[in-house]
C-alpha positions in Angstrom: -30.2 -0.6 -30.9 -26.9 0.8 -32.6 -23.9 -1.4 -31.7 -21.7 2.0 -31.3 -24.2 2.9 -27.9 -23.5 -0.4 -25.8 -19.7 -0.1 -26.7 -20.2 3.6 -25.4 -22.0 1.8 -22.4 -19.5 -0.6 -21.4 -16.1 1.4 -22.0 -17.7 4.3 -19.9 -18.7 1.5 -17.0 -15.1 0.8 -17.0 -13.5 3.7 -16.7 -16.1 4.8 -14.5 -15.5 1.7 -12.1 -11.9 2.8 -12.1 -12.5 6.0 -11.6 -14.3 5.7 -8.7 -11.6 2.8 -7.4 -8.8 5.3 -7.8 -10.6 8.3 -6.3 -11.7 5.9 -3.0 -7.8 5.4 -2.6 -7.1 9.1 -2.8 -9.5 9.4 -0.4 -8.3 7.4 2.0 -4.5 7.9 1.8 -5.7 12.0 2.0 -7.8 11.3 5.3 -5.1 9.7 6.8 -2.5 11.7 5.9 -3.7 14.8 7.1 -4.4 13.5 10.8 -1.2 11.9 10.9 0.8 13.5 14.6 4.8 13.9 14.6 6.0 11.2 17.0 8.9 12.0 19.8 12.4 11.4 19.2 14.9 9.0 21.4 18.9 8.2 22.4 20.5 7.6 19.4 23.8 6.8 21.0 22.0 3.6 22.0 23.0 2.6 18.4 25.6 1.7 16.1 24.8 3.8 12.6 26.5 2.6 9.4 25.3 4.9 6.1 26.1 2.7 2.7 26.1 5.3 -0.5 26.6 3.0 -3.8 28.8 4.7 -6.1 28.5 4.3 -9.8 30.1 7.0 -11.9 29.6 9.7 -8.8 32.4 11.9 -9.2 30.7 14.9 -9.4 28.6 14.4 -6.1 30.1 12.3 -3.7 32.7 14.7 -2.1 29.7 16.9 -0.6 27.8 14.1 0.3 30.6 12.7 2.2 31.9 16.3 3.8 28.1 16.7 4.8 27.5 13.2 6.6 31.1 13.6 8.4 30.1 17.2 9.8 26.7 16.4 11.1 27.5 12.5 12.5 30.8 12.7 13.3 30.3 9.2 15.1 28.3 7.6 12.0 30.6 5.0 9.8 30.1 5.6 5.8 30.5 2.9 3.9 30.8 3.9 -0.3 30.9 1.1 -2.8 32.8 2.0 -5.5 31.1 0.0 -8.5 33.6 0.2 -11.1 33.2 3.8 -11.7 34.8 4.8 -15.3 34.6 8.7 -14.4 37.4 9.4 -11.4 34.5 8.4 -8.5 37.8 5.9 -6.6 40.3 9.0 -6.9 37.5 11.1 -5.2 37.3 8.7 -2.7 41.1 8.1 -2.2 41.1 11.9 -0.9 38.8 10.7 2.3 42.1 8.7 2.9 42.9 9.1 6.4 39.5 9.5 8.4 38.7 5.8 9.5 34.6 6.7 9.5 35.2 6.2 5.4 35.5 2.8 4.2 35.5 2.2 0.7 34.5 -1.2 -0.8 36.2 -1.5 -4.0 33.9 -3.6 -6.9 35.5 -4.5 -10.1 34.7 -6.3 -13.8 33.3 -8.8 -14.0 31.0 -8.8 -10.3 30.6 -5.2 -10.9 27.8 -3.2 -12.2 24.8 -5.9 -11.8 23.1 -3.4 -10.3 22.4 -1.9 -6.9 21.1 -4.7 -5.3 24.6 -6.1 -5.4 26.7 -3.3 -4.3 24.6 -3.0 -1.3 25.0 -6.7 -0.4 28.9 -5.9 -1.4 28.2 -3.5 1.6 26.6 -6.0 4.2 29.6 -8.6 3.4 32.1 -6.1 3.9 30.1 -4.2 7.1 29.8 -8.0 8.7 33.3 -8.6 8.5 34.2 -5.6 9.6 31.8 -5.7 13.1 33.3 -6.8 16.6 32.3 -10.3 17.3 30.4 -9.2 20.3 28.0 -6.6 18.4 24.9 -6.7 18.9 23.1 -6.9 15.1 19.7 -5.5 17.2 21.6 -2.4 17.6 23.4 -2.0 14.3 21.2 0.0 11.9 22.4 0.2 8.3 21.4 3.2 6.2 21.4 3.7 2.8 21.8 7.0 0.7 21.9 7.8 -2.9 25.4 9.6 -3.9 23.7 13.4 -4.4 22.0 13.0 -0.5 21.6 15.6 2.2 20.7 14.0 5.5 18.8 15.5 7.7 21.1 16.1 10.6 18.6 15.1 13.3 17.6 12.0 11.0 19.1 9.6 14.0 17.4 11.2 16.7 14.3 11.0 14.9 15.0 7.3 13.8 15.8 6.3 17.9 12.5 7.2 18.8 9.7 5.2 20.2 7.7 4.9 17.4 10.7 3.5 15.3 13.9 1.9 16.3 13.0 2.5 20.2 10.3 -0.2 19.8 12.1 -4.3 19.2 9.1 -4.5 16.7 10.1 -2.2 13.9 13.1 -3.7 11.8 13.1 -1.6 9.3 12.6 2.5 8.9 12.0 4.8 5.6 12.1 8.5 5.6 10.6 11.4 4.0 12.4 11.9 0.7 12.9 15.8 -0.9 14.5 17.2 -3.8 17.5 19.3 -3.3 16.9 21.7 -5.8 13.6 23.3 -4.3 16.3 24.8 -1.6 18.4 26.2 -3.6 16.2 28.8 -6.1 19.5 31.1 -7.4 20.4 27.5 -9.1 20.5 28.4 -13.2 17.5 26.2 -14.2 14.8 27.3 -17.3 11.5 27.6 -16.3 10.1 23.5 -17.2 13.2 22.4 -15.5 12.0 24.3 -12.1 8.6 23.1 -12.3 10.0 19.4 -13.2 11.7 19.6 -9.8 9.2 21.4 -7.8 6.4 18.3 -9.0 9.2 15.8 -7.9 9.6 17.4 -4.4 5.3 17.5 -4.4 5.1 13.9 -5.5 7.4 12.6 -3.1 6.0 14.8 0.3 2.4 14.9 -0.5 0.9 12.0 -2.2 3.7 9.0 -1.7 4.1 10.4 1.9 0.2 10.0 2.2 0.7 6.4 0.7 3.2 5.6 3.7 0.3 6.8 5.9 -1.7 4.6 5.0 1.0 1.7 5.1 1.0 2.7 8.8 -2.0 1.8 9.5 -2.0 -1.2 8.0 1.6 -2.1 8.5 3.0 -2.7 4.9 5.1 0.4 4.8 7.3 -0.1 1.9 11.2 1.2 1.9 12.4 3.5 -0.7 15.9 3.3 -2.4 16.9 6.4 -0.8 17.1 7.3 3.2 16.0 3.5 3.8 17.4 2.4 7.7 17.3 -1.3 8.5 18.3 -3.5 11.6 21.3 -5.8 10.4 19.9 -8.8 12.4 17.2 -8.3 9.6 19.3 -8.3 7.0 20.9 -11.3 8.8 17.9 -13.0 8.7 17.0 -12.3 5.0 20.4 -13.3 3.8 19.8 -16.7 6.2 17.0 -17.8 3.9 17.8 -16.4 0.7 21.8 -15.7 0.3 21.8 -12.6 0.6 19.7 -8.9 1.6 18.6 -7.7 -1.4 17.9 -9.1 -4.5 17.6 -9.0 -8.5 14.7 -7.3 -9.0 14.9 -3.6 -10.4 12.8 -2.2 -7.8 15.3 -3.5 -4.7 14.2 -1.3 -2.2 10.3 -2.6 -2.0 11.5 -6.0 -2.5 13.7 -5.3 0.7 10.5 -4.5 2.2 8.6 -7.4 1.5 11.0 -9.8 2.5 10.9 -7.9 5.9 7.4 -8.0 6.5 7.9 -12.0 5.1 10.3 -12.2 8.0 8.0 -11.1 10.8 9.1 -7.9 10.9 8.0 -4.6 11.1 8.2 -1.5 9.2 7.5 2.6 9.5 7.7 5.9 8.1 9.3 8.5 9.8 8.2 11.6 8.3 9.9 13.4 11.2 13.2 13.7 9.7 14.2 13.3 5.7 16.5 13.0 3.0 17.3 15.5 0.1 18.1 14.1 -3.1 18.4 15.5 -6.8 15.1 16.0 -8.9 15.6 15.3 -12.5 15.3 17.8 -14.7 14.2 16.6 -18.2 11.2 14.2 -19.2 13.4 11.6 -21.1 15.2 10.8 -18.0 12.3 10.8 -15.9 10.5 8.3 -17.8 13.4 6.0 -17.8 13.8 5.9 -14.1 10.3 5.9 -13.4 10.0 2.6 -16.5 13.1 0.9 -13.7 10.6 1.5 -11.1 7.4 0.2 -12.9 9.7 -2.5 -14.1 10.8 -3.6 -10.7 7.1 -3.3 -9.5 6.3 -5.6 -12.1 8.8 -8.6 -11.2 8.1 -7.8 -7.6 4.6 -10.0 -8.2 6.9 -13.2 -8.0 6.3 -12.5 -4.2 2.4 -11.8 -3.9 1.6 -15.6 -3.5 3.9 -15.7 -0.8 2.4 -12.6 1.0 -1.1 -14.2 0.5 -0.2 -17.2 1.9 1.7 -15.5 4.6 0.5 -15.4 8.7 3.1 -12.9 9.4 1.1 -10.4 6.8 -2.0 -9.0 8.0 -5.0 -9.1 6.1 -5.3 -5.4 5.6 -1.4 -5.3 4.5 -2.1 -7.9 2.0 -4.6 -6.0 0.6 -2.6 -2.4 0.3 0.7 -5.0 -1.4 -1.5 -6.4 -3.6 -3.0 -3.2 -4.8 0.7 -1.5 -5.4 1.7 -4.7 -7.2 -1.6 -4.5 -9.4 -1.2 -1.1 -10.1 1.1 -0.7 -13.4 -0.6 -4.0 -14.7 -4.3 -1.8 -14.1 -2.7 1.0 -15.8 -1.3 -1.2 -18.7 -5.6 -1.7 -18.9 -6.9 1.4 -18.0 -4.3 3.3 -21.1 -6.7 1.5 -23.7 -9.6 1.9 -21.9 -10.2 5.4 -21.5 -8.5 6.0 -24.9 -11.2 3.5 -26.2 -13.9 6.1 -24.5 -12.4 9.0 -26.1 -12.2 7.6 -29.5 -15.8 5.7 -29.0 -17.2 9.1 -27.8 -15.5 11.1 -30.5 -17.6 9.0 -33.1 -20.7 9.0 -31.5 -20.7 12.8 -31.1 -19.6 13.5 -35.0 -22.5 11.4 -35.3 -25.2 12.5 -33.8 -27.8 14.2 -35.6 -27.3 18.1 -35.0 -23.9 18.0 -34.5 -21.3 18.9 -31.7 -24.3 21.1 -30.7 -27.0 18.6 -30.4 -25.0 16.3 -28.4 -23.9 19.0 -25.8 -27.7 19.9 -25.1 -28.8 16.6 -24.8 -26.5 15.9 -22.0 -23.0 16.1 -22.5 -22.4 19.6 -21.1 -22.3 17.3 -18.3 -19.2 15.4 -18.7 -16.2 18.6 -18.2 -17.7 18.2 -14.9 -16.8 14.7 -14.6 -13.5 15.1 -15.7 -12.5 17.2 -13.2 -14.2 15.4 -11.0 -12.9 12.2 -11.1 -9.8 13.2 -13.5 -8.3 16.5 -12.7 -9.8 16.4 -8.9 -7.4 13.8 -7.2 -4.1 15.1 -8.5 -4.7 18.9 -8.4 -6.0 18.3 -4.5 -2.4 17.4 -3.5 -1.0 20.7 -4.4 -3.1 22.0 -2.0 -2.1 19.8 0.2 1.6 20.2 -0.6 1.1 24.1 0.5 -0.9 23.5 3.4 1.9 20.6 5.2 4.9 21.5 3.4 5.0 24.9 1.5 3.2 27.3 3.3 4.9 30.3 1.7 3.0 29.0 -1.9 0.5 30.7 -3.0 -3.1 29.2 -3.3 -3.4 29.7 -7.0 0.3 28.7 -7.3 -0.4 25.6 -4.8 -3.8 25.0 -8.0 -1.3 25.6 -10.2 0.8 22.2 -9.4 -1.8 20.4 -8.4 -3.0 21.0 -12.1 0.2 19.8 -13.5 0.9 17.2 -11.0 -2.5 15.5 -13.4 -0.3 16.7 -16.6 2.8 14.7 -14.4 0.7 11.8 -14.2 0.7 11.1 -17.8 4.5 10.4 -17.7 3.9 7.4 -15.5 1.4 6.1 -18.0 4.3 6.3 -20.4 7.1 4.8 -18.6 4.6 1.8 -18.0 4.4 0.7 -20.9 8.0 1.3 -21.1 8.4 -1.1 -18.4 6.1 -3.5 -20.0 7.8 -3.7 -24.0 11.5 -4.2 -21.7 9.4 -7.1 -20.1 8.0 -8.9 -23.4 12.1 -8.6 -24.5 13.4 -10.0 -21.8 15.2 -7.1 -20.8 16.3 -6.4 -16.9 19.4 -4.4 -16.8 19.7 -2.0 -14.4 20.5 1.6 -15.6 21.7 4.2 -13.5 19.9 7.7 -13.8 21.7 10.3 -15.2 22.4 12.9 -13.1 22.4 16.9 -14.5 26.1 17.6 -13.2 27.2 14.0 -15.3 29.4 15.0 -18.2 28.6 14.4 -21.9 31.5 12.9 -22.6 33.1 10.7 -19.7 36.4 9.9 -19.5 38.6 8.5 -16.3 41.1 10.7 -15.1 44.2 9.6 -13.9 44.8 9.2 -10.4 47.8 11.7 -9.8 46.1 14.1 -12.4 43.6 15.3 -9.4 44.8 13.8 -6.2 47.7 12.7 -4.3 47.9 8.1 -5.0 47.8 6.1 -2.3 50.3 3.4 -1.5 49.8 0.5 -3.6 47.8 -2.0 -1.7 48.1 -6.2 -2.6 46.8 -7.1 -6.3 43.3 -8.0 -6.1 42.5 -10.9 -8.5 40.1 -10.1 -11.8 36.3 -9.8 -10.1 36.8 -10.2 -6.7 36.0 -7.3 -4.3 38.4 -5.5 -2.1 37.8 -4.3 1.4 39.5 -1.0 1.6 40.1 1.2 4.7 39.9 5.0 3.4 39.7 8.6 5.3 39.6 12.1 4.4 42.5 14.5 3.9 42.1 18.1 4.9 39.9 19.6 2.6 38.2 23.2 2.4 34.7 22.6 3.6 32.2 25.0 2.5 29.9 26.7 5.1 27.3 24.6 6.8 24.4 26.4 8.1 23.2 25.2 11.6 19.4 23.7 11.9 16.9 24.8 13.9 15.7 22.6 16.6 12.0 23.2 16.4 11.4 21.5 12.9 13.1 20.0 10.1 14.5 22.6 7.6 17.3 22.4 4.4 18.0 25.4 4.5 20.9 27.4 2.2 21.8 30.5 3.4 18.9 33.2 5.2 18.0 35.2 2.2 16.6 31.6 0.7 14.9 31.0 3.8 11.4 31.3 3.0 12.1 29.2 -0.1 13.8 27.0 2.0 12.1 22.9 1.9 10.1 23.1 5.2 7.9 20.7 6.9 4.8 22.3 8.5 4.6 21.6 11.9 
């Protein structure tokens, strides 16, 4: 028998195996996601909500982010950490100088900049010292945005339900996460840049909100690095065993997570209220933060003898961690794998006797069914999905449309890694912030009195230490704030973009 036709054999039995593996999982997190029920909300006054946005070069973004959280919680205390921004983020910050609910936490050279693991455990420090001694850390939930957020006003009521924080079990809560963009069409954008956006909003509400579903169910929901809510006797607890929250792995947020669900505790997904963040826009910078997150996924498996040995871990959650930490290592195999079937197959078909033509009539007008089976199939079904739960106002060849390049998306992740995997073999683990689209070129630090009014100089602070600083925010011209409607969650601009306006079916 020619050697080429068990190669053929065994390559295809591999890709087929994984095939079928990774269309089981679509499967299941589909099933689930679509019977998922919206859960009732609860008294959030029965808490005390503290919203930490790490600030690294944030100039551009944090002013409306701040302004937005300060109009819709006016009770809520915002804690930002200034991580030695070079680009006038601390003069921003010095104009929120008078409203106590700001409070700045000042990190400088050389304890800066390790990351955002460290400025949120800057955060706790400073948010532990700066509690009552009587507080109840059951009660204190910590938050955490990303600079460029828009919270979803109602997010606490949501949060103080039963199903979440209204239950002593759940410790920790993620929520849905949306890109900002998709709310905003008038926004000047080329055409790739819009459909770049518009896959990031569909990735994050259709197929890693189904993935949370299924987490649900088998309680190993993992917390994302933005719209994450946590209890701080939690966070006490984690810092108790291991010095401090969160750690030095790249991917901080699911590390969080698992040291939670280590601890005993328990987490959910709340897809009743979100967060709006901004999508990237180009490819390079995509693939860089998505290498951060397959990086971080990577050096998370440090922990997966811990969660197998664990009796706080159910069995089923065991099995759904050790499938998320397996999965950039069984793309790392599957890369060569199917490009091994492709190239085997390429030289079996210029080889068959009869040609192209031979080969198609013998059977192989049988495999573009496959590979939209088993290849296109399980991404393009999520833009349906995305339309049907999400964006009703697509169209159904539109809602094909994404789904179809949601598979094209795919290939991005594929790349970053492998990314993530050469950074690994050379030792490298910095953490680099993504760029944002509004980020200059060029940055340069303005001077304080060149934009706003200096503050009082406080004491010196000694080289690398971090300073606790009490700031507030002057009058400023707010822009108009559209109210929400009550009967689900909207982001909604103004009323002519209504209809193109991020929704949530009921």
């Amino acid at each position: 028998m020619p050697t080429e036709i068990p190669s053929l054999a065994v390559l295809n039995t591999v890709a087929f195996l994984l095939c079928v593996y990774f269309c089981a999982y679509v499967l299941s997190i589909l099933v689930l996601h679509l019977r998922a029920r919206r859960a009732p909300g609860g008294d959030y006054t029965r808490f005390d909500w503290h919203i930490v946005v790490p600030c690294r070069n944030e100039a551009t973004v944090i002013a409306g982010t701040l302004r937005r959280l300060l109009h819709d919680m006016p009770d809520v205390t915002v804690w930002c950490v200034d991580d030695a921004s070079e680009d006038g983020t601390a003069a921003v910050l010095r104009s929120f100088a008078t409203d106590p609910r700001v409070r700045v936490v000042t990190r400088r050279p050389p304890d800066a900049a390790q990351g955002k693991g460290a400025a949120l455990n800057a955060a706790w420090r400073a948010i532990e010292a700066g509690l009552p001694k009587d507080a109840d850390p059951e009660r204190v939930v910590i938050g955490v945005l990303d600079a460029d957020s828009y919270l979803d006003p109602r997010c606490r009521a949501a949060l103080a339900g039963p199903r979440y924080f209204g239950s002593p079990a759940v410790a920790a809560v993620q929520i849905e996460v949306r890109m900002i963009q998709c709310a905003r069409p008038g926004l000047p954008l080329g055409r790739w840049a819009r459909l770049l956006v518009r896959l990031q909003d569909m990735e994050f509400r259709a197929p890693i909100a189904a993935m949370q579903s299924l987490r649900r169910h088998t309680r190993s929901v993992a917390m994302g690095g933005n719209g994450q809510f946590t209890r701080l006797s939690l966070l006490n607890q984690v810092a108790a065993e291991h010095g401090t929250p969160w750690h030095g792995a790249l991917l901080e947020d699911f590390e969080l997570g698992l040291h939670i669900l280590l601890q005993g505790g328990g987490t959910e997904y709340c897809a009743e209220s979100w967060v709006a963040q901004e999508a990237l826009t180009r490819v390079r910078p995509l693939i860089r933060q998505r290498a951060r997150w397959a990086q971080g996924s990577m050096q998370c498996g440090r922990y997966l003898t811990s969660v197998l040995h664990s009796r706080r871990i159910s069995n089923s959650a065991t099995l759904e961690i050790a499938h998320f930490l397996a999965a950039p290592w069984c793309q790392l195999v599957g890369t060569p794998v199917y490009l091994g079937c492709l190239g085997v197959l390429g030289w079996y078909v210029s080889h068959t006797v009869g040609g192209v033509g031979a080969w198609w009539s013998a059977g192989g007008w049988g495999l573009p069914p496959l590979v939209v089976l088993f290849g296109v199939g399980p991404f393009a079904v999520w833009g349906l999905v995305y339309r049907s739960r999400c964006e009703p106002h697509l169209s159904v060849p539109a809602a094909l449309g994404l789904g179809i390049g949601h598979w094209l998306y795919s290939y991005v992740q594929s790349v970053a890694v492998w990314v993530a995997f050469g950074r690994l073999l050379v030792s490298r683990s910095e953490w680099q912030k993504t760029a944002r689209a509004t980020d200059p070129t060029h940055r340069t630090a303005p001077r304080d009195r060149d934009t706003f009014d200096p503050l009082p100089p406080g004491p010196p602070t000694a080289p690398g230490a971090t300073a606790l600083v009490i700031r507030a925010s002057v009058p400023v011209t707010q822009p108009p704030i559209q109210t929400t409607p009550t009967n689900r969650p909207h982001l909604t601009i103004s009323d002519s973009d209504r209809k193109r306006a991020l929704t949530c079916a009921r």
